[in-house]
TORVEXFI-625117 format. One record per residue: residue number from 1; residue in three letters; z, x, y of N, C-alpha, C in turn. Coordinates in Angstrom, 1 decimal. Layout:
# residues N
+-----+------+--------+--------+--------+--------+--------+--------+--------+--------+--------+
!  nr ! rest !    npz !    npx !    npy !   capz !   capx !   capy !    cpz !    cpx !    cpy !
+-----+------+--------+--------+--------+--------+--------+--------+--------+--------+--------+
! NUM !  ALA !      Z !      X !      Y !      Z !      X !      Y !      Z !      X !      Y !
...
+-----+------+--------+--------+--------+--------+--------+--------+--------+--------+--------+
//
This chain:
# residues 57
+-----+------+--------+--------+--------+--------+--------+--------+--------+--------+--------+
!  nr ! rest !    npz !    npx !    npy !   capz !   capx !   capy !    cpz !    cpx !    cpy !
+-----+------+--------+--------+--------+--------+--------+--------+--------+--------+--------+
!   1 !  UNK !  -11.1 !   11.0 !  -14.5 !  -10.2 !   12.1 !  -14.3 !   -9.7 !   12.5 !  -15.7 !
!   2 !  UNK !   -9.8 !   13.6 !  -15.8 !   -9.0 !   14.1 !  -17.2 !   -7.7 !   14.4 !  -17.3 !
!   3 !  UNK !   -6.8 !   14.6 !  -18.4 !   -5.9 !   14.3 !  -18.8 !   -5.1 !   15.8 !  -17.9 !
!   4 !  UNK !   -6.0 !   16.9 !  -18.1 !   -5.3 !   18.2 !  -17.4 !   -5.1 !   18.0 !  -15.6 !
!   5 !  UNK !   -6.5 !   17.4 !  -16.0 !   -6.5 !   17.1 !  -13.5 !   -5.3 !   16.2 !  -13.6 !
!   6 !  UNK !   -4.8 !   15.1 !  -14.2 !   -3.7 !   14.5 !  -13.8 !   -2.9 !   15.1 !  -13.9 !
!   7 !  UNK !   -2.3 !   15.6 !  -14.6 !   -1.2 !   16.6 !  -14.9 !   -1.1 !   17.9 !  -13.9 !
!   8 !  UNK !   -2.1 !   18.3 !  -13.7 !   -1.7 !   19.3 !  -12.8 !   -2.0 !   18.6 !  -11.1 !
!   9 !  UNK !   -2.4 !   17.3 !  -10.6 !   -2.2 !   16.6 !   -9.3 !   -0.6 !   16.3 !   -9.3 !
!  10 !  UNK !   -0.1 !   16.1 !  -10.6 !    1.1 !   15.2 !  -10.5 !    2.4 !   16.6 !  -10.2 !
!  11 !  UNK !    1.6 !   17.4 !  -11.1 !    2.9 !   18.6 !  -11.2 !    3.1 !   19.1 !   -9.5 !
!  12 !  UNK !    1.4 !   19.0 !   -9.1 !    1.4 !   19.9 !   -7.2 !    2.1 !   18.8 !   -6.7 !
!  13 !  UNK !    2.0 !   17.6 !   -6.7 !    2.3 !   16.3 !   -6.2 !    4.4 !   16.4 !   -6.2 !
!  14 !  UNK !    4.3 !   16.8 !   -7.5 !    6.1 !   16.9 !   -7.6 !    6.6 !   18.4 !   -7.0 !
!  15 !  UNK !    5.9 !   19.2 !   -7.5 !    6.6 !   20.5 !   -6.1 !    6.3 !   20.2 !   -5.1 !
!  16 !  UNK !    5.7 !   19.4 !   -4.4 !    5.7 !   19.4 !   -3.1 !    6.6 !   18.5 !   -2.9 !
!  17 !  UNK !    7.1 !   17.4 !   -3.3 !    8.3 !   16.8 !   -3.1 !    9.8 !   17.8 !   -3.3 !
!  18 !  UNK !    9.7 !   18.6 !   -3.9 !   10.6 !   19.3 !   -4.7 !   11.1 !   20.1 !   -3.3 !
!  19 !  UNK !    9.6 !   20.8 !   -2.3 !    9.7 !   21.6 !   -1.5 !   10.4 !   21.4 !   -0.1 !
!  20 !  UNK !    9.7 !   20.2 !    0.0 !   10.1 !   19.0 !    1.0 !   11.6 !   19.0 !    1.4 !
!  21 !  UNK !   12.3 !   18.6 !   -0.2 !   13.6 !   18.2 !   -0.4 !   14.7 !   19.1 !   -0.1 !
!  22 !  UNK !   13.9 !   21.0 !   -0.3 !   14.6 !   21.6 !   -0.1 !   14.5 !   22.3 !    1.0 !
!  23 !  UNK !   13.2 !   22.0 !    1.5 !   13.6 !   22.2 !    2.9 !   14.1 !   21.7 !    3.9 !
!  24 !  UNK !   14.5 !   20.5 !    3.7 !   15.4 !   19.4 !    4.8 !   16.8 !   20.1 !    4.3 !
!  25 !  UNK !   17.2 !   19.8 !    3.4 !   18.6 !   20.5 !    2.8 !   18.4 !   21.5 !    3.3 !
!  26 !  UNK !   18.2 !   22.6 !    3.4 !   18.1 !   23.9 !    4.0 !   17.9 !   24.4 !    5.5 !
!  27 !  UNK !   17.3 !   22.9 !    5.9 !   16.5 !   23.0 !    8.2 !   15.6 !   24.1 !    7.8 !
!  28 !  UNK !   14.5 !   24.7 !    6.5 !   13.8 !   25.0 !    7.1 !   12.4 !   24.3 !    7.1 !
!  29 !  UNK !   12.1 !   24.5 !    8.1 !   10.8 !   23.2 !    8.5 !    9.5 !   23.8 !    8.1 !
!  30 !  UNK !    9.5 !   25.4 !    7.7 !    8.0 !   25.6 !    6.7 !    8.4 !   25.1 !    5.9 !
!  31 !  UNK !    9.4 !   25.1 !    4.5 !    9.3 !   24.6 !    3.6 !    9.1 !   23.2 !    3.7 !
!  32 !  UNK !    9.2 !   22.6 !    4.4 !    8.9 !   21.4 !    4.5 !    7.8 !   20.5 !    4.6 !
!  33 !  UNK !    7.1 !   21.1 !    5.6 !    5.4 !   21.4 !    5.9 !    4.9 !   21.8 !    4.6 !
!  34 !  UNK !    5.2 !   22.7 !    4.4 !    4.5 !   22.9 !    2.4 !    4.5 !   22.0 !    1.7 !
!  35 !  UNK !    5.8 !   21.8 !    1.8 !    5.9 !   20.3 !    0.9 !    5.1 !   19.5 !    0.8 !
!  36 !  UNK !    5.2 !   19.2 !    2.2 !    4.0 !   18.1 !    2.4 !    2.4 !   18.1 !    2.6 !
!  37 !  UNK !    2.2 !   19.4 !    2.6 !    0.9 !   19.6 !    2.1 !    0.2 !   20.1 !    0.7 !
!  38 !  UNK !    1.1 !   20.0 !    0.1 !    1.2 !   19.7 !   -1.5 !    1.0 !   18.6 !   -1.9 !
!  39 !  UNK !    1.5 !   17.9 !   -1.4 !    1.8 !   16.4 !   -1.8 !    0.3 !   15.7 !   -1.3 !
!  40 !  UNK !    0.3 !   16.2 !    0.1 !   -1.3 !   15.4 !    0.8 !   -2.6 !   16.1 !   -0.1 !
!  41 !  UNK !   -2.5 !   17.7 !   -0.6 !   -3.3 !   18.1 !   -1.2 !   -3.8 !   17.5 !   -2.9 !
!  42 !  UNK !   -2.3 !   16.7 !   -3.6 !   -2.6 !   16.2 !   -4.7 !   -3.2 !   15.3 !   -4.3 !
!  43 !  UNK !   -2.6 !   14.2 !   -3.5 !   -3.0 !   12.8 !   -2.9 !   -4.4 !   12.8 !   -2.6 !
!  44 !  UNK !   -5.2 !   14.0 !   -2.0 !   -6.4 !   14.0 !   -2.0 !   -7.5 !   14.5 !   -3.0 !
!  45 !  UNK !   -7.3 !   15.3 !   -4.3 !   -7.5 !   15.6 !   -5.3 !   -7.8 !   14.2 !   -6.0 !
!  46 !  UNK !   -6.6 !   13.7 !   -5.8 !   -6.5 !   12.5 !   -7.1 !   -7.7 !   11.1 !   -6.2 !
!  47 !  UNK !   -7.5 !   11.4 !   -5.0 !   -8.6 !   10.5 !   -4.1 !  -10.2 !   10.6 !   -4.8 !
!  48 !  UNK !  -10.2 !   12.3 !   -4.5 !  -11.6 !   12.5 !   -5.3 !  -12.0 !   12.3 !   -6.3 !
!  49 !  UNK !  -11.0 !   12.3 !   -7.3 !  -11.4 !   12.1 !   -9.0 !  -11.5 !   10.4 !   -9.5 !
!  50 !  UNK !  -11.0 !   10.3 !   -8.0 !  -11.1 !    8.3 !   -8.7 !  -12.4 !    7.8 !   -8.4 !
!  51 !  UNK !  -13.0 !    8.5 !   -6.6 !  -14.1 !    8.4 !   -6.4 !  -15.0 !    8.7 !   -7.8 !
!  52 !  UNK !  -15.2 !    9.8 !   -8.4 !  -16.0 !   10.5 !   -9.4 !  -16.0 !    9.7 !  -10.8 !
!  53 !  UNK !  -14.8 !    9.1 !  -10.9 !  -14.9 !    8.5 !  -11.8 !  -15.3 !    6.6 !  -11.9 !
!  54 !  UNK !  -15.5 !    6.6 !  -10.2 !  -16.1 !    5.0 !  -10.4 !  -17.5 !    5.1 !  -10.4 !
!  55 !  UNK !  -18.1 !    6.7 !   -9.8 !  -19.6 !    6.7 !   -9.7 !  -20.1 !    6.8 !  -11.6 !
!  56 !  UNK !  -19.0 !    7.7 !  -11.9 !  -19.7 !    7.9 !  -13.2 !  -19.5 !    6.4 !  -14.2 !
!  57 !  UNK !  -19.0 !    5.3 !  -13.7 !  -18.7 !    3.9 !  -14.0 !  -18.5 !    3.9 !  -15.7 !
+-----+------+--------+--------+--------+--------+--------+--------+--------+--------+--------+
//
């Protein structure tokens, strides 16, 4: 995984916490949902690139 794919899994990974946070503070429950599909979307990004990088060994 390269140094930019980390950086930008971690950055989607932190707005979606960020979204999350302020959606509960707020009761609204899309922001919240976003949130957390941010977070599942880095989480699976960074799934892939670990795969990719054990094939490329």
């Amino acid at each position: 995984m390269s140094a930019s794919d980390k950086i930008k899994n971690a950055a989607q990974d932190i707005k979606g916490k960020v979204e999350e946070a302020v959606g509960k503070v707020t009761g609204d429950d899309s922001k919240v949902a976003e949130g957390k599909a941010d977070q599942t979307a880095a989480s699976a990004k960074k799934a892939g690139e670990n795969v990719k990088d054990i094939v490329k060994g």
